[in-house]
N, C-alpha and C positions, 0 to 999 in steps of 0.2 A: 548480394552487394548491389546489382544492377536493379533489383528490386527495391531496395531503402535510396538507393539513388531518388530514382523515377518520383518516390512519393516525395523525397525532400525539393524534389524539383517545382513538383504538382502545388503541394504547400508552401512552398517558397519559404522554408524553414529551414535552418542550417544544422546541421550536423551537430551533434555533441558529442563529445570525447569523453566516457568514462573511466578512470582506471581502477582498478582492482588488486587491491594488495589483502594478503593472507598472513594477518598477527594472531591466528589463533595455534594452539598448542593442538588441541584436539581433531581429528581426523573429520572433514566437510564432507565426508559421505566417498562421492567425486574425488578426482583433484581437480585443483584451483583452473587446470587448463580445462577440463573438463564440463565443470560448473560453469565457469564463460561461457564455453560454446554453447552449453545449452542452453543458458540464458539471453543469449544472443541471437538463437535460434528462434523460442519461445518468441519475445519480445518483436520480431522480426516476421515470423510468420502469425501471430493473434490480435499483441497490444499494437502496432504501428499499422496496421489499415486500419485500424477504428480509431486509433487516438491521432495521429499525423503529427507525431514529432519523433524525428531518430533521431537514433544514439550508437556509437560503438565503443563494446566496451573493449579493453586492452590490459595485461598483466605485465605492464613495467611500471618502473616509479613514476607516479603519475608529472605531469607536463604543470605548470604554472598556472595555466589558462582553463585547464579540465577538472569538471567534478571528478571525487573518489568516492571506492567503494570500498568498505574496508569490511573484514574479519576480525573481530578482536574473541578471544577466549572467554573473557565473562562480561556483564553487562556492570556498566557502571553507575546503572541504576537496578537495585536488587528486581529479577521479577520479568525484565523488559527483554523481549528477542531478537529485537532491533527499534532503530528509527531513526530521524533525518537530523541535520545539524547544518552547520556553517563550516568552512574552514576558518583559518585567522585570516588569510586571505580575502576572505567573502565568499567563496565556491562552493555550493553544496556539496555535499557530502552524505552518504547514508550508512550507519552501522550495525551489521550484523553479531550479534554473538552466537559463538558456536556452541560454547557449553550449554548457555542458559535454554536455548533451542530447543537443544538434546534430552536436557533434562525435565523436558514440557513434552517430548513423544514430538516433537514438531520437525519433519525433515530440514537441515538447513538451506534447500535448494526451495522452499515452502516460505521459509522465514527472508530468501534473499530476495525472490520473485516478486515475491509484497514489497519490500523497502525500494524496491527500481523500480517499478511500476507507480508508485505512489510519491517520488521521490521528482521524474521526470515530469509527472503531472501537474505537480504543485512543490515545486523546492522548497520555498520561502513556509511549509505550513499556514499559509493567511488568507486559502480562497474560499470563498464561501459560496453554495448554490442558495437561492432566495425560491425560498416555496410560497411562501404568502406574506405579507403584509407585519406578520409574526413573527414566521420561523425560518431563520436558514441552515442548511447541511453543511458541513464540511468539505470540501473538495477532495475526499480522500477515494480511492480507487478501489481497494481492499478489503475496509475495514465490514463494510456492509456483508461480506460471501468470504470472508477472510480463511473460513476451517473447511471450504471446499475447495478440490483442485482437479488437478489435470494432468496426464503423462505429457514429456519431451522429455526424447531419447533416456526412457527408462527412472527420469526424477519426477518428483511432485514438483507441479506448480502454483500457486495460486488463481485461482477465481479474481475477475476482475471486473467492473461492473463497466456496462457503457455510458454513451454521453447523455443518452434519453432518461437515463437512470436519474439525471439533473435537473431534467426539464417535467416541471409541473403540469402541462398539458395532455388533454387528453391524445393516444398516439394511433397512429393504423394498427390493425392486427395483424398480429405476428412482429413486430418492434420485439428486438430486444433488450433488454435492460441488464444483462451479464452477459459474459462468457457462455457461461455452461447453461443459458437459457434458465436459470431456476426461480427467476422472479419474473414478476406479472406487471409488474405499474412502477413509476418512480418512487425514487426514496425506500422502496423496501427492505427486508434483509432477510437472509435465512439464518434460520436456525441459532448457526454459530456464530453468525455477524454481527455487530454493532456500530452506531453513530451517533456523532456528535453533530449536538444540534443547538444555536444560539435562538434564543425565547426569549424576547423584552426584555433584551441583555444578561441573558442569565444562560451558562453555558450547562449543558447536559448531556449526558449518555443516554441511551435508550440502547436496548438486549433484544433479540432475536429470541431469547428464551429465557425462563427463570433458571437452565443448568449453564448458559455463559453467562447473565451475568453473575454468579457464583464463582465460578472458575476467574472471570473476570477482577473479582473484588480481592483474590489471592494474589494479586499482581502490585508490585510498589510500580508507580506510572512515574515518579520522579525521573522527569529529564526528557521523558516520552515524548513523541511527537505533538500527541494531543495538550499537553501543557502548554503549548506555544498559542495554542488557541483560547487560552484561558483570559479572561482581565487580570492584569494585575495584582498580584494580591491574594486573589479567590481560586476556591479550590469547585471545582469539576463533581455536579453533583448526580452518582446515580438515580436511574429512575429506579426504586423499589419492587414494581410489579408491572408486569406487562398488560398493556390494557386488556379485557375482557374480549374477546371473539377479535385480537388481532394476533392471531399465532403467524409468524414468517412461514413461505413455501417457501 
């Protein structure tokens, strides 16, 4: 506590209230008090010294003023494990399912880690990093190192990419660009990551490898986070093959 203090003080950033309610039928690994704390831990000791914005989450009905986290049982868009939204209110909000999770081998403590991590970063889905003159990235946290993770207290977590990860410029050695150290330069991804990337207005995926984007392509994305980054209208278009001698570390 006296530690997420200190930094929201450092950053002169206020505190946000998340609440956490549990609409799923099926069992989150955890319990629901369990799952907080370790995402609260998580969160607390990895993502908040390098990202500098806290958050606490809490399991009652959520306040007026505070974003939610919710559990729902299956995904309302077939395919999808989670992802962020609005309340009617205007409040972000991010949503986990528990089943569809489950049924992807995906821990849900894996599937929740990513939506609050990527959720706090960029609520609204609309930030974009600008790598050249061409192309910009997504502001998204996860998506790049999304199928590697990390223990707290005994659950998977998420991989999570840092701020240098953003910045186009050349950087000192030894920067890192993750968590888990496993990329070398901005913008990269491993393996099982992926990014969306806007190109003379033309919105794209690009794979870490040719077995996600496969795995990838079996996914209905309806409603997903990445559709909020779409234009209007247009539909979000695979890259087909991965350049030649660009394989992800």
């Amino acid at each position: 506590m006296r530690k997420r203090a200190r930094v929201a003080r450092t950053m002169r950033i206020s505190q946000v209230s998340i609440a956490c309610v549990n609409k799923a039928k099926s069992p989150l690994g955890p319990s629901l008090r369990e799952l907080t704390a370790a995402l609260q831990k998580c969160y607390d000791q990895y993502f908040l010294p390098v990202w500098g914005y806290p958050v606490k989450l809490y399991n009652r009905k959520p306040r007026p003023s505070d974003w939610q986290f919710i559990y729902f049982e299956d995904a309302d868009a077939a395919g999808a494990e989670g992802y962020h939204d609005l309340t009617h209110s205007g409040q972000p909000v991010s949503k986990v399912f528990v089943r569809t999770s489950l049924d992807d081998n995906v821990p849900v403590s894996v599937t929740a880690s990513h939506e609050l991590f990527e959720m706090v970063l960029d609520p609204l889905a609309n930030m974009w990093a600008q790598k050249n003159g061409r192309s910009s990235y997504a502001y998204e946290a996860c998506d790049p190192v999304e199928e590697d993770t990390f223990m707290v207290d005994g659950l998977q977590m998420s991989n999570f990419v840092h701020p240098a990860w953003f910045e186009p410029f050349k950087h000192p050695k030894g920067t890192k660009f993750d968590h888990l150290g496993k990329l070398t330069k901005p913008f990269g991804m491993t393996e099982g990551g992926y990014v969306i990337i806007k190109r003379d207005g033309h919105v794209v995926e690009h794979f870490g490898s040719p077995a996600k984007r496969k795995r990838f392509a079996k996914e209905d994305r309806t409603g997903h986070r990445s559709e909020f980054r779409k234009p209007r209208g247009k539909h979000i278009k695979p890259r087909k093959k991965a350049k030649k001698g660009r394989r992800a570390r």
